[in-house]
N, CA, C, O and CB atoms as a CASP TS submission, in Angstrom:
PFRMAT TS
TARGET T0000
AUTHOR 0000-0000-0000
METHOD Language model
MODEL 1
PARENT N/A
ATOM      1  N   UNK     1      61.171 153.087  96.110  1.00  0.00           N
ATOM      2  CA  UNK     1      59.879 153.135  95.462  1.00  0.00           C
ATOM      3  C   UNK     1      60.043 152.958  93.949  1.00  0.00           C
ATOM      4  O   UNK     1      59.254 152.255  93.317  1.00  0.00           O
ATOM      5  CB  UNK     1      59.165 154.459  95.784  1.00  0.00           C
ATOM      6  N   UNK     2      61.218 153.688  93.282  1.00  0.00           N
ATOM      7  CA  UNK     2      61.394 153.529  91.967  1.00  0.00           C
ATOM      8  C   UNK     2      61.594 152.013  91.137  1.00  0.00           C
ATOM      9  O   UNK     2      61.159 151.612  90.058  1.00  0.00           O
ATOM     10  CB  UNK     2      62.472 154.327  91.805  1.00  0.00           C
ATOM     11  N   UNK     3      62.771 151.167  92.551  1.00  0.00           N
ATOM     12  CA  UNK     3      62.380 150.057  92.077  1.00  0.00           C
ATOM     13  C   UNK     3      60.939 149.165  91.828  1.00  0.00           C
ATOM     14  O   UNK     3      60.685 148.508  90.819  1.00  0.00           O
ATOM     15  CB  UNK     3      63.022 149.569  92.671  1.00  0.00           C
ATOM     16  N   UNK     4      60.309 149.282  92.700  1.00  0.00           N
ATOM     17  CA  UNK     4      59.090 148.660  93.143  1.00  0.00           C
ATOM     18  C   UNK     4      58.379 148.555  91.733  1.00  0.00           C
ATOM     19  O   UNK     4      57.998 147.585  91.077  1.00  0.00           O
ATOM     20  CB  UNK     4      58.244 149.548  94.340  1.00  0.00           C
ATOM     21  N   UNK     5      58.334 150.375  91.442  1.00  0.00           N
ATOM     22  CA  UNK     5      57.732 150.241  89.628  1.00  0.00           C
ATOM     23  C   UNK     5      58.177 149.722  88.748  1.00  0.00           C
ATOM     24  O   UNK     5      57.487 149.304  87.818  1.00  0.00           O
ATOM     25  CB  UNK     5      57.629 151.226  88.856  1.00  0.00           C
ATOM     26  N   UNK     6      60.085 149.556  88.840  1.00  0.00           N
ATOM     27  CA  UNK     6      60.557 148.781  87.817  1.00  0.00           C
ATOM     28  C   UNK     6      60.663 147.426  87.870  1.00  0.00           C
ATOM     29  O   UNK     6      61.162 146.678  87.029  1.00  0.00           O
ATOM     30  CB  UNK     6      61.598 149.151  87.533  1.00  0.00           C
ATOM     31  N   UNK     7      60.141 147.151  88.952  1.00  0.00           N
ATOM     32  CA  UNK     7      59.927 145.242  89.420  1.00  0.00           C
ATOM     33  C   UNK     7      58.761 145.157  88.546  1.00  0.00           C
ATOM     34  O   UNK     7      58.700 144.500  87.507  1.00  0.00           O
ATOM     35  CB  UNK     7      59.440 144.629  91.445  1.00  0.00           C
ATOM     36  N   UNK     8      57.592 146.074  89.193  1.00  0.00           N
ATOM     37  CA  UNK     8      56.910 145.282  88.203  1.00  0.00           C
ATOM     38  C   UNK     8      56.470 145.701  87.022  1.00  0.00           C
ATOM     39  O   UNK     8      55.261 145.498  86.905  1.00  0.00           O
ATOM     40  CB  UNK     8      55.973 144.820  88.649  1.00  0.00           C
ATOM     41  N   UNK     9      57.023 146.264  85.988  1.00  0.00           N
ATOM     42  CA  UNK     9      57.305 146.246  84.614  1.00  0.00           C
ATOM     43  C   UNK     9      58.361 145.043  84.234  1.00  0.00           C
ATOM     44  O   UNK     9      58.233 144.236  83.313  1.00  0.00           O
ATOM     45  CB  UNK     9      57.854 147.669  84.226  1.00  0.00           C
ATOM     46  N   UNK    10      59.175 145.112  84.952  1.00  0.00           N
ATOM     47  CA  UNK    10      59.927 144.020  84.794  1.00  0.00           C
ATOM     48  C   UNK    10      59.014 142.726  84.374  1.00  0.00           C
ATOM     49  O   UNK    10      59.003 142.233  83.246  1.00  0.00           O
ATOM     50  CB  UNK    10      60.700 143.832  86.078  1.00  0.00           C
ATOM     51  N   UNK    11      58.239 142.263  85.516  1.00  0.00           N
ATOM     52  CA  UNK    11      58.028 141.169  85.921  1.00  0.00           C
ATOM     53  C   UNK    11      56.403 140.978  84.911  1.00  0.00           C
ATOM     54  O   UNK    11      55.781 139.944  84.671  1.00  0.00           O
ATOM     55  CB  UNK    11      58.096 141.159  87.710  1.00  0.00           C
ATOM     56  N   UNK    12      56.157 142.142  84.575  1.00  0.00           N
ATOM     57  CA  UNK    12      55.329 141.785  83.077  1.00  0.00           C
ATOM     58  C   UNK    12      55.729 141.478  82.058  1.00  0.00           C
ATOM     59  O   UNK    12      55.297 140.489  81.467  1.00  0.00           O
ATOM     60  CB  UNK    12      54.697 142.589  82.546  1.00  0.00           C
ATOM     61  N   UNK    13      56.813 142.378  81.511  1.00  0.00           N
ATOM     62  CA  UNK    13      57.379 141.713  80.294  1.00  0.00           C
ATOM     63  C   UNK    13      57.952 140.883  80.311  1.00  0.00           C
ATOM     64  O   UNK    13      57.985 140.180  79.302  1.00  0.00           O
ATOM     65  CB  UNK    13      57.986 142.196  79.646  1.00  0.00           C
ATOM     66  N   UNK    14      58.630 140.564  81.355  1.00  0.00           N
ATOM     67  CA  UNK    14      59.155 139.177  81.388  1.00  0.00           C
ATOM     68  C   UNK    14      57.947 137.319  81.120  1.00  0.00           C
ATOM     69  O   UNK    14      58.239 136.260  80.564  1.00  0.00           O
ATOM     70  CB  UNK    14      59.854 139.334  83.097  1.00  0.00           C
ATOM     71  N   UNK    15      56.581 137.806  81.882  1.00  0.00           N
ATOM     72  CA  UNK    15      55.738 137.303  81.792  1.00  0.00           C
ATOM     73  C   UNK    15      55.196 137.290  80.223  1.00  0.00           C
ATOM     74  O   UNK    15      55.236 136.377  79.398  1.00  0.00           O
ATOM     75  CB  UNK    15      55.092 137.767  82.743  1.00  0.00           C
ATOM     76  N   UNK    16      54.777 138.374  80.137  1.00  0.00           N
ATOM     77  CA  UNK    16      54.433 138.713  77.913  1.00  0.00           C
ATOM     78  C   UNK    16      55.479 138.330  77.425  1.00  0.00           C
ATOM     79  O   UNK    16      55.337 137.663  76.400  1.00  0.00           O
ATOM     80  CB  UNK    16      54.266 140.566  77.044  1.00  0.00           C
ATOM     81  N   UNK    17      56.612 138.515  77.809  1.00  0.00           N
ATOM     82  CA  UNK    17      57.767 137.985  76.424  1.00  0.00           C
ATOM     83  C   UNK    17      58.123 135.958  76.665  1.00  0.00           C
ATOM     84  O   UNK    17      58.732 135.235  75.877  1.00  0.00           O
ATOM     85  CB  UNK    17      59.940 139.227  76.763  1.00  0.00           C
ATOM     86  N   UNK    18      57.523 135.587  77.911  1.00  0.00           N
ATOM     87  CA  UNK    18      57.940 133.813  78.628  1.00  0.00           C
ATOM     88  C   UNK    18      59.276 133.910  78.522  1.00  0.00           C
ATOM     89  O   UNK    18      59.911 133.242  77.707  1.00  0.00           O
ATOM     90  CB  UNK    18      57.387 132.169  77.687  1.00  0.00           C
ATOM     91  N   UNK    19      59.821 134.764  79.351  1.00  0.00           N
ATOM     92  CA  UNK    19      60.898 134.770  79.649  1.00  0.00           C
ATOM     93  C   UNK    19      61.811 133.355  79.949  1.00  0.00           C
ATOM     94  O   UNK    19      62.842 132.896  79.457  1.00  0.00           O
ATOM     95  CB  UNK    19      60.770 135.569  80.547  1.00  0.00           C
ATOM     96  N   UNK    20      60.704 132.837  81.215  1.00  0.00           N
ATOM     97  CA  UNK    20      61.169 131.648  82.320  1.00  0.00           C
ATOM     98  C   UNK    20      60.841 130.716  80.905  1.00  0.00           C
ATOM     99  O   UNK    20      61.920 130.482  80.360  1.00  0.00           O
ATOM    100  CB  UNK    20      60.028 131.306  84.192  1.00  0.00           C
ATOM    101  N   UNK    21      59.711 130.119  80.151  1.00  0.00           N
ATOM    102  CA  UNK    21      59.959 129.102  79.464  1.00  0.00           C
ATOM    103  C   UNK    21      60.765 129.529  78.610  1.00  0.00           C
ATOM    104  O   UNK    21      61.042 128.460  78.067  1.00  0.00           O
ATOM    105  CB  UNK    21      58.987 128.493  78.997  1.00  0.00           C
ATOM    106  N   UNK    22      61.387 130.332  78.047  1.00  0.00           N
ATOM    107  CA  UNK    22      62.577 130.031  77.107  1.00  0.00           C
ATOM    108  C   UNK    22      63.336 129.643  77.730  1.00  0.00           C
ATOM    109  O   UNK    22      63.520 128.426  77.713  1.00  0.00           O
ATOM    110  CB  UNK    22      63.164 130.918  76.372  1.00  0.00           C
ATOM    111  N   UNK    23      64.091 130.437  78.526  1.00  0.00           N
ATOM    112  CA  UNK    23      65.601 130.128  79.256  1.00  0.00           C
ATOM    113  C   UNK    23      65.088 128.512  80.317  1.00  0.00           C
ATOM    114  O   UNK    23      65.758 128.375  81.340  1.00  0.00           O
ATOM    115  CB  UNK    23      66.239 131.978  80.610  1.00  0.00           C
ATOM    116  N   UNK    24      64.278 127.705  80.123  1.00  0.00           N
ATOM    117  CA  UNK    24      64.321 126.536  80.936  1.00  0.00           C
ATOM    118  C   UNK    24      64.299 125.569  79.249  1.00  0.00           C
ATOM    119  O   UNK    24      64.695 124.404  79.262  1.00  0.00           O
ATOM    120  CB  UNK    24      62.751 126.363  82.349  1.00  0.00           C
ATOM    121  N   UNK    25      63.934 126.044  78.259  1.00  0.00           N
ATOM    122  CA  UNK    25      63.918 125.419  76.626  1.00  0.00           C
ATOM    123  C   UNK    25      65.151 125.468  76.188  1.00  0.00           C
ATOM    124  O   UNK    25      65.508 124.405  75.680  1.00  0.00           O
ATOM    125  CB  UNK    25      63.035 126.213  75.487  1.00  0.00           C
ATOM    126  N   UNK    26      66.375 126.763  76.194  1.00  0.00           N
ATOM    127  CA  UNK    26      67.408 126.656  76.229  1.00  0.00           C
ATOM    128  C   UNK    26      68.639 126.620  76.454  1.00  0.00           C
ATOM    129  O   UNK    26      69.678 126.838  75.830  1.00  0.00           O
ATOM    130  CB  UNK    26      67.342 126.724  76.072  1.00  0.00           C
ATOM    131  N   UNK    27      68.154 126.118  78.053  1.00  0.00           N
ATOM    132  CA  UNK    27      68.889 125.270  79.009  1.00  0.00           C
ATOM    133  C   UNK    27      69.168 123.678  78.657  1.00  0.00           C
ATOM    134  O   UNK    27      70.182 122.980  78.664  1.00  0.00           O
ATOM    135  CB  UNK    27      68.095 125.343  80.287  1.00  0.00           C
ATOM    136  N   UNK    28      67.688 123.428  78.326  1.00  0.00           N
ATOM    137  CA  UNK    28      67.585 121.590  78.174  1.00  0.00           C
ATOM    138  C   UNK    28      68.193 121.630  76.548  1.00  0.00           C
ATOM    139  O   UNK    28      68.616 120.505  76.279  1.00  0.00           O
ATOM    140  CB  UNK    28      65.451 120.677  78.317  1.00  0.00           C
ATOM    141  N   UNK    29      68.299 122.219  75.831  1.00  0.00           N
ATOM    142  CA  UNK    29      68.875 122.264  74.737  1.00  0.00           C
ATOM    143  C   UNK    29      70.434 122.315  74.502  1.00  0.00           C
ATOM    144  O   UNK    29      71.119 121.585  73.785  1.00  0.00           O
ATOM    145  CB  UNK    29      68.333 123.178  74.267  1.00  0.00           C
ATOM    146  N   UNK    30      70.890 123.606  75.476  1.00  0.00           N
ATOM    147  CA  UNK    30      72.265 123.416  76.171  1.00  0.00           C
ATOM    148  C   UNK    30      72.948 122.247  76.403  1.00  0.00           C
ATOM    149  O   UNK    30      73.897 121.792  75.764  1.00  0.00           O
ATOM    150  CB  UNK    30      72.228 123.850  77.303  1.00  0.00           C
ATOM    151  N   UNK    31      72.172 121.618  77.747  1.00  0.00           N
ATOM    152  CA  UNK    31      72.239 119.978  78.183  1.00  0.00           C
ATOM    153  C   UNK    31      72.135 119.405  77.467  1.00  0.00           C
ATOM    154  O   UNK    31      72.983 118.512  77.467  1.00  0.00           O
ATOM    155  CB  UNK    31      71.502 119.354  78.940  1.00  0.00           C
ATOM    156  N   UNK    32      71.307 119.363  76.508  1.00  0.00           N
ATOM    157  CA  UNK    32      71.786 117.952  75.211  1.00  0.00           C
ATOM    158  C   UNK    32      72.861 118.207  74.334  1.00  0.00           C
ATOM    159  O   UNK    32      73.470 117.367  73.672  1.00  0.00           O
ATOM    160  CB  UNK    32      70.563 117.581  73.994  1.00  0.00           C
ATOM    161  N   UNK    33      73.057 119.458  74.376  1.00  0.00           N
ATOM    162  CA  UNK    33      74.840 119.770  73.349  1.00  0.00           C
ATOM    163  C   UNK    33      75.594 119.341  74.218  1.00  0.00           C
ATOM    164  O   UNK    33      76.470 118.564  73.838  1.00  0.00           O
ATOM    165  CB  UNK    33      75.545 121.533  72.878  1.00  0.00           C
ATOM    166  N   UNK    34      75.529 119.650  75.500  1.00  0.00           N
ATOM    167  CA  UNK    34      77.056 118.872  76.586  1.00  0.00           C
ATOM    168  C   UNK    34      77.256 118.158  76.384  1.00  0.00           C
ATOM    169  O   UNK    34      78.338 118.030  75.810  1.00  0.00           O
ATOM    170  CB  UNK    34      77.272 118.509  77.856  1.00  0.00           C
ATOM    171  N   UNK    35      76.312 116.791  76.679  1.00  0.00           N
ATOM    172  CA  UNK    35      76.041 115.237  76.440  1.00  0.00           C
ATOM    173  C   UNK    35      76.683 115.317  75.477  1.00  0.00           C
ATOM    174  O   UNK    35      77.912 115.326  75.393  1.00  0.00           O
ATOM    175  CB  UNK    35      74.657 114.554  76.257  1.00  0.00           C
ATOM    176  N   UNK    36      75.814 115.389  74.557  1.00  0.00           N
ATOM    177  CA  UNK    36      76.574 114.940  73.327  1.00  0.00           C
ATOM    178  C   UNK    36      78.233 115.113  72.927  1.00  0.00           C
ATOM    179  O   UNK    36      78.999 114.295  72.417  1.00  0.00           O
ATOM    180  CB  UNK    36      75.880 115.603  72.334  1.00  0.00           C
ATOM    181  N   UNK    37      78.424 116.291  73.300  1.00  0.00           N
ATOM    182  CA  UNK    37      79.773 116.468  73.493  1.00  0.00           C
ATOM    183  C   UNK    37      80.779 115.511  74.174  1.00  0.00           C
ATOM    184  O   UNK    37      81.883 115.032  73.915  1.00  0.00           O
ATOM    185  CB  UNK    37      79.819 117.508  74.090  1.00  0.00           C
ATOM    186  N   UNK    38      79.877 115.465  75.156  1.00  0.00           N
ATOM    187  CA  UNK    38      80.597 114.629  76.222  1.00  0.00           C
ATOM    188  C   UNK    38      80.881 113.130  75.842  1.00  0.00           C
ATOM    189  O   UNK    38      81.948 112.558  76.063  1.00  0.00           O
ATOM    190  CB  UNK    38      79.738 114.629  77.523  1.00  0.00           C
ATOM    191  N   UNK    39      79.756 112.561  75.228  1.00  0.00           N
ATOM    192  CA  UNK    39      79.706 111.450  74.358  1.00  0.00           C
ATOM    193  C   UNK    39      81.081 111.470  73.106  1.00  0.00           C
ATOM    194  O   UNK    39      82.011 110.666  73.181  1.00  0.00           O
ATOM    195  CB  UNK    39      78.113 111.543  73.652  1.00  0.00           C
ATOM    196  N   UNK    40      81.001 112.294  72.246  1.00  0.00           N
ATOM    197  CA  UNK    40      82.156 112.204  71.365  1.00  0.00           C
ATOM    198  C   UNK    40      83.807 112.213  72.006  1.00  0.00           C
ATOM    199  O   UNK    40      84.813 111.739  71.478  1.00  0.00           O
ATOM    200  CB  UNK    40      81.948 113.427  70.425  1.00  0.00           C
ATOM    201  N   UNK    41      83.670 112.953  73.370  1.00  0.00           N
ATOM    202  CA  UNK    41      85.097 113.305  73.580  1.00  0.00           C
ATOM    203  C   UNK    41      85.460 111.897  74.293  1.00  0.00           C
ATOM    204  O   UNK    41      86.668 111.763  74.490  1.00  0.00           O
ATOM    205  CB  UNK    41      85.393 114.815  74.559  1.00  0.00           C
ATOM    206  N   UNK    42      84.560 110.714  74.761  1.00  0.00           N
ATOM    207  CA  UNK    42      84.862 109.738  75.088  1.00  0.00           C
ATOM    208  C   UNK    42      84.956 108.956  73.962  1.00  0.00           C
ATOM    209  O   UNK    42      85.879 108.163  73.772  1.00  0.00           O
ATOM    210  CB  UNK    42      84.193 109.391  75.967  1.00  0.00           C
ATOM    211  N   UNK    43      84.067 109.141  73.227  1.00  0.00           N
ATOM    212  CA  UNK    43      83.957 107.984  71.837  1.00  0.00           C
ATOM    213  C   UNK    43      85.625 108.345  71.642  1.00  0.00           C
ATOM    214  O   UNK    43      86.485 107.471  71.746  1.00  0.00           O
ATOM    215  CB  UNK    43      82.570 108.495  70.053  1.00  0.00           C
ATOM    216  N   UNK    44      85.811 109.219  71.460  1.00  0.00           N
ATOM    217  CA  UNK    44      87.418 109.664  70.769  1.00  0.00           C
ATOM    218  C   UNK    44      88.586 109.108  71.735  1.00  0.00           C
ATOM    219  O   UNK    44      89.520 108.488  71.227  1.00  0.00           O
ATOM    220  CB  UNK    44      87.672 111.592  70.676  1.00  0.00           C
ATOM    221  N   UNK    45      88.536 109.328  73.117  1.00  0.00           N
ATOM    222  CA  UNK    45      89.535 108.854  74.337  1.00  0.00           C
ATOM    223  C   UNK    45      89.460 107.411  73.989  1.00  0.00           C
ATOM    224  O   UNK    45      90.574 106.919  73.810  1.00  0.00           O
ATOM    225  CB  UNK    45      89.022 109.216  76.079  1.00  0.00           C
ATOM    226  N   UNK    46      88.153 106.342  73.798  1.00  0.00           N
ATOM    227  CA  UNK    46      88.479 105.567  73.436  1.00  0.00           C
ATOM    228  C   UNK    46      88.941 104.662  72.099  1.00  0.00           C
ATOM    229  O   UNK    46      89.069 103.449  71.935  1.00  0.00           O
ATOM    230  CB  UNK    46      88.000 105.459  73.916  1.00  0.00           C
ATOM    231  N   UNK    47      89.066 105.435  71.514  1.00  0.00           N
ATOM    232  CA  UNK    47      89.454 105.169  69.833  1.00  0.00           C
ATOM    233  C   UNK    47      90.891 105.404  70.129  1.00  0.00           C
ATOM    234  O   UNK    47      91.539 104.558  69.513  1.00  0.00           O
ATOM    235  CB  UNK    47      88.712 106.365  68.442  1.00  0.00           C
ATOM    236  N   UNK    48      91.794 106.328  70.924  1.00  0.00           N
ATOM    237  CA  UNK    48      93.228 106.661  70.808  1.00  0.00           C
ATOM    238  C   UNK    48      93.496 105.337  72.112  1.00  0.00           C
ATOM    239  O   UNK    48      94.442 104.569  71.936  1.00  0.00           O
ATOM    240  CB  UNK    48      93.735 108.674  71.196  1.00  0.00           C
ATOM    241  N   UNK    49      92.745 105.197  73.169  1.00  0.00           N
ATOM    242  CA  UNK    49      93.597 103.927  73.960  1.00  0.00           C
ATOM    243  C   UNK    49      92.860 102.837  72.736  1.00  0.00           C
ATOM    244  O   UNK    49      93.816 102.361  72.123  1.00  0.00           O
ATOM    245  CB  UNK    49      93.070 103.526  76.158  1.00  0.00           C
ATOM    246  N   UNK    50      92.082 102.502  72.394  1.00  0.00           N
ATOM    247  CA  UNK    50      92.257 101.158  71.714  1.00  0.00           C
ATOM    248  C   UNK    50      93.113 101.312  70.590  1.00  0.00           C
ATOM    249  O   UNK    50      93.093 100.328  69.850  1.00  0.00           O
ATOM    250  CB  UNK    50      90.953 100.536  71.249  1.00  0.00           C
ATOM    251  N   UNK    51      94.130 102.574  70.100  1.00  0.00           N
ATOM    252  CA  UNK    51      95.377 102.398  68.651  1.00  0.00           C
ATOM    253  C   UNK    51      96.584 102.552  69.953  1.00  0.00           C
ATOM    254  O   UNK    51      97.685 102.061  69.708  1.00  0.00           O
ATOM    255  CB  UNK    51      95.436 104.179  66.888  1.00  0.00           C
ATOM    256  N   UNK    52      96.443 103.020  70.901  1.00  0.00           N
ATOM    257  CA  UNK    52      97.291 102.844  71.843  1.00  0.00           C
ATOM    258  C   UNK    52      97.796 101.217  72.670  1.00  0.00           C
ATOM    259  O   UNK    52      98.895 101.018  73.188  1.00  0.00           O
ATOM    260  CB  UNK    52      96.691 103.754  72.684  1.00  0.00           C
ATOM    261  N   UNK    53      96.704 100.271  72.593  1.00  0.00           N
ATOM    262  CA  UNK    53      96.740  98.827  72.618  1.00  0.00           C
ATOM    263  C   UNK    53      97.470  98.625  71.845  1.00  0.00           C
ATOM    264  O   UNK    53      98.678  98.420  71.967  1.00  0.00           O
ATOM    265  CB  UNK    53      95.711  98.088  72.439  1.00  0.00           C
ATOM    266  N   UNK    54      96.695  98.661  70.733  1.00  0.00           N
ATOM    267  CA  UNK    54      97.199  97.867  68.873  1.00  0.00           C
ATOM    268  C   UNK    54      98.566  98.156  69.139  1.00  0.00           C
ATOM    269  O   UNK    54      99.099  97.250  69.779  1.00  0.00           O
ATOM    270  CB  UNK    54      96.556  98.819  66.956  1.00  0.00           C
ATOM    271  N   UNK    55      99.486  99.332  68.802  1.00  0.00           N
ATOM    272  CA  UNK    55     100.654  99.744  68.827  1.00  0.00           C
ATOM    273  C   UNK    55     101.240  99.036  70.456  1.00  0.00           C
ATOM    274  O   UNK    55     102.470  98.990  70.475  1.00  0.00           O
ATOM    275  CB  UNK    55     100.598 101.461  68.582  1.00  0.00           C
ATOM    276  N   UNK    56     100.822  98.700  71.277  1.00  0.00           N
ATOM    277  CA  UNK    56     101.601  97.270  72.230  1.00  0.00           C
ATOM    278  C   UNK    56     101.634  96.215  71.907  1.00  0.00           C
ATOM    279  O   UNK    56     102.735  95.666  71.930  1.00  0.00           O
ATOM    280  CB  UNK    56     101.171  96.863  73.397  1.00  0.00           C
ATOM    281  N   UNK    57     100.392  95.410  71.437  1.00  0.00           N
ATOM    282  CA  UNK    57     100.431  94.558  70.650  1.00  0.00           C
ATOM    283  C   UNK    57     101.672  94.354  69.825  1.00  0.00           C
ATOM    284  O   UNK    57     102.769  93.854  70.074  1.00  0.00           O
ATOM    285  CB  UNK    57      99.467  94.734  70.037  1.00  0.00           C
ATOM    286  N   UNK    58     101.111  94.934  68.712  1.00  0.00           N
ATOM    287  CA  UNK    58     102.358  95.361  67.746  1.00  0.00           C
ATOM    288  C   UNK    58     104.195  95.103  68.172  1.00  0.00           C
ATOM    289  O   UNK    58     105.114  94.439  67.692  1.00  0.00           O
ATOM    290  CB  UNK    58     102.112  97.087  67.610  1.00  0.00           C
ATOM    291  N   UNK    59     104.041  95.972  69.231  1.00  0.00           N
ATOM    292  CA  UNK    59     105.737  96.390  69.385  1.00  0.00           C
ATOM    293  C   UNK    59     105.942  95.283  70.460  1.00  0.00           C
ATOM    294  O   UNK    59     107.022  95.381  71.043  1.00  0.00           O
ATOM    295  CB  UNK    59     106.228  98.271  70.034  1.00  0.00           C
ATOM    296  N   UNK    60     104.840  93.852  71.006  1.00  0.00           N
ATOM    297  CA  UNK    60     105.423  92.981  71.588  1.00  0.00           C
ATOM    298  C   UNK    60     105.675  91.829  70.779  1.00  0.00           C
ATOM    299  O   UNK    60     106.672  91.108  70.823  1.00  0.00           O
ATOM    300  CB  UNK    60     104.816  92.750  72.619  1.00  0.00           C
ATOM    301  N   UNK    61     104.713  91.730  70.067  1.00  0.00           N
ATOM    302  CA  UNK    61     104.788  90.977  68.825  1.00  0.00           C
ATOM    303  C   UNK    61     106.178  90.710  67.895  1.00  0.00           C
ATOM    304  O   UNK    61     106.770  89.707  67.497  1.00  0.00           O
ATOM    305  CB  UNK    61     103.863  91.659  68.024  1.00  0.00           C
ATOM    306  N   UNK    62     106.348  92.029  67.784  1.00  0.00           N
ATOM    307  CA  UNK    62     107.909  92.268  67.044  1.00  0.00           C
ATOM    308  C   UNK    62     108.727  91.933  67.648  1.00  0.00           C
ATOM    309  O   UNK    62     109.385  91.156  66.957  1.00  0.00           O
ATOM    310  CB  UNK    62     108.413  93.488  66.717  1.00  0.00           C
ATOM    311  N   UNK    63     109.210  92.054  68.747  1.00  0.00           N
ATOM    312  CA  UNK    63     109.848  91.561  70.248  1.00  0.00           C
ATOM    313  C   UNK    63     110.272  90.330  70.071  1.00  0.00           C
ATOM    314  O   UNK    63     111.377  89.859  69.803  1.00  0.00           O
ATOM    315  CB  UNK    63     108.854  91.511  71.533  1.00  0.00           C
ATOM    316  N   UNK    64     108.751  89.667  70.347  1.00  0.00           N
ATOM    317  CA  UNK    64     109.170  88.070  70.336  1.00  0.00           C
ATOM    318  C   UNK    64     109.944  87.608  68.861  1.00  0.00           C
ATOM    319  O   UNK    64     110.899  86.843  68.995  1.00  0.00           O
ATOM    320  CB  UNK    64     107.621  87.057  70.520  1.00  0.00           C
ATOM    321  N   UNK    65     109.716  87.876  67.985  1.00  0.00           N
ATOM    322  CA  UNK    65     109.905  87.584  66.531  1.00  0.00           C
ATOM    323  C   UNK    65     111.312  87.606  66.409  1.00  0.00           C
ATOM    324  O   UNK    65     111.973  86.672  65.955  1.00  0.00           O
ATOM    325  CB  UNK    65     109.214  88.586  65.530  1.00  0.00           C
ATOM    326  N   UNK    66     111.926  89.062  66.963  1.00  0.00           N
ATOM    327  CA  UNK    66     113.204  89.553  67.084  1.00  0.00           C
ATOM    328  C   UNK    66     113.663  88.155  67.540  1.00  0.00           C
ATOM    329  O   UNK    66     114.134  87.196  66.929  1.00  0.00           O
ATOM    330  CB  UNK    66     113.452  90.896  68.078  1.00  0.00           C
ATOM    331  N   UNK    67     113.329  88.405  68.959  1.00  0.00           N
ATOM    332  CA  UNK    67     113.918  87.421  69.917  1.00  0.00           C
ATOM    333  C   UNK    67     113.771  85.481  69.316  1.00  0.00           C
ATOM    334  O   UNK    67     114.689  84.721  69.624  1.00  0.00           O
ATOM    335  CB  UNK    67     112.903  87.786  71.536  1.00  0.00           C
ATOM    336  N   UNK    68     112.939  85.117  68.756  1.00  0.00           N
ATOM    337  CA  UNK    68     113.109  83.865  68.108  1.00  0.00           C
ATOM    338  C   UNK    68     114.071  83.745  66.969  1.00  0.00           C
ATOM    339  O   UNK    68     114.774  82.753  66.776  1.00  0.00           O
ATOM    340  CB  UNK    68     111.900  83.468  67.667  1.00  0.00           C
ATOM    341  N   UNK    69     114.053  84.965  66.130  1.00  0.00           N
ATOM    342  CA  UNK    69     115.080  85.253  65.370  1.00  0.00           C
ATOM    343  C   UNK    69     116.787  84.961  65.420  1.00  0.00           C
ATOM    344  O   UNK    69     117.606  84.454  64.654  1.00  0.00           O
ATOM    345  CB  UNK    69     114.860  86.359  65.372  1.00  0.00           C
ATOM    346  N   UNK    70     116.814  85.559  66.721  1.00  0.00           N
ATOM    347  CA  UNK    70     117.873  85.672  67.337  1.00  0.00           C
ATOM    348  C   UNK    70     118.426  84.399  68.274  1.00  0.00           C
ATOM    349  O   UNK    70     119.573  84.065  68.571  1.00  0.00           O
ATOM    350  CB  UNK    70     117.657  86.805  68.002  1.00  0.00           C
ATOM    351  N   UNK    71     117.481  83.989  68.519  1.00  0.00           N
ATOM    352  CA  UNK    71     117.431  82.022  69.026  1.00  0.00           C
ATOM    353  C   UNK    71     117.941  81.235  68.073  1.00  0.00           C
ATOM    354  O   UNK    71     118.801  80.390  68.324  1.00  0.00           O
ATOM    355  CB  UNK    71     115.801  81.207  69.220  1.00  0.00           C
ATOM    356  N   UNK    72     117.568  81.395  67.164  1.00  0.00           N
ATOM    357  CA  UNK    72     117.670  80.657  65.820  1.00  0.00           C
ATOM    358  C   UNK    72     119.034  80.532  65.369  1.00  0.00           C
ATOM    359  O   UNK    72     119.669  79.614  64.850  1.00  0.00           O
ATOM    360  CB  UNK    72     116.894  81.346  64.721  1.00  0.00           C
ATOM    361  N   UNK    73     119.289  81.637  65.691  1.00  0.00           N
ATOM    362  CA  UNK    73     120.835  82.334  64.060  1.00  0.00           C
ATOM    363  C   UNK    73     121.824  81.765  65.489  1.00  0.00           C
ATOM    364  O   UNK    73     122.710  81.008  65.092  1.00  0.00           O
ATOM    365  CB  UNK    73     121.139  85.265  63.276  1.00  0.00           C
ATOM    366  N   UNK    74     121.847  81.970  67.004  1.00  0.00           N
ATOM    367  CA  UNK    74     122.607  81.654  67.510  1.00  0.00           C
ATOM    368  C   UNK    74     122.811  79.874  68.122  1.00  0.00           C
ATOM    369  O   UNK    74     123.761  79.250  68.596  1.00  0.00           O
ATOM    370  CB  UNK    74     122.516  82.649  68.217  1.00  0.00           C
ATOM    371  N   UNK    75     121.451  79.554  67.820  1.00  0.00           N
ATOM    372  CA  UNK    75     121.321  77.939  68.160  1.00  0.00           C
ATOM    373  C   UNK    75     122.192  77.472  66.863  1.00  0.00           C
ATOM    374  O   UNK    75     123.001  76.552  66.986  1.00  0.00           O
ATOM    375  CB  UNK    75     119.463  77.199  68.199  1.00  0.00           C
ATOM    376  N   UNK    76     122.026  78.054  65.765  1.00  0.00           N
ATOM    377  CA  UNK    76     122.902  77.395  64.371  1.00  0.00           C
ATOM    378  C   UNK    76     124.194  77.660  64.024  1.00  0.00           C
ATOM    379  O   UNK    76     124.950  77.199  63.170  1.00  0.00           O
ATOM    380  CB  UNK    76     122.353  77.750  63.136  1.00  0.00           C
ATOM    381  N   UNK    77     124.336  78.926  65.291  1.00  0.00           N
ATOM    382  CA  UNK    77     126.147  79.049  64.950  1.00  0.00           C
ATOM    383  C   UNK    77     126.924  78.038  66.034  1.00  0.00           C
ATOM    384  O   UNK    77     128.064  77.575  66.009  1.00  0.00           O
ATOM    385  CB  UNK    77     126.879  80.963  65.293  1.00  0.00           C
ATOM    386  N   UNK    78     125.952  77.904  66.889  1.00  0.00           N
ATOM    387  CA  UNK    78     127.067  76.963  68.409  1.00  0.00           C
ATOM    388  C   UNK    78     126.844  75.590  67.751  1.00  0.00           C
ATOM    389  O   UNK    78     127.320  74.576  68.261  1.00  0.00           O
ATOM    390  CB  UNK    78     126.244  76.941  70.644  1.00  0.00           C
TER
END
């Protein structure tokens, strides 16, 4: 029975204070900080694989260079 009275006191102030529209206001507010979050931590994953490319690029680039280098100096000693 004691609950019964504290249900519904409960369930007034909860009603007088809009309990339910806040917590559904900062929920969807919540959800747009995730997103967004979620948005940067990809913007960022892809900023480290595209310097993660560059640096293959790079270190095949050098490779070949080496390697023509090395074509060169030995085509002119035989």
């Amino acid at each position: 029975m004691e609950n019964l009275e504290l249900q519904s006191y409960y369930t007034m102030i909860s009603v007088y204070l809009e309990i339910k529209p806040r917590a559904d206001v900062l929920s969807k507010k919540l959800e747009t900080i995730q997103d967004l979050l979620q948005m940067i931590a990809d913007e960022q994953n892809h900023a480290h694989s595209s310097l993660l490319e560059w640096i293959i690029i790079w270190l095949i680039t050098i490779d070949i260079i080496i390697m023509l280098i090395q074509e060169i100096f030995l085509s002119n000693a035989a």
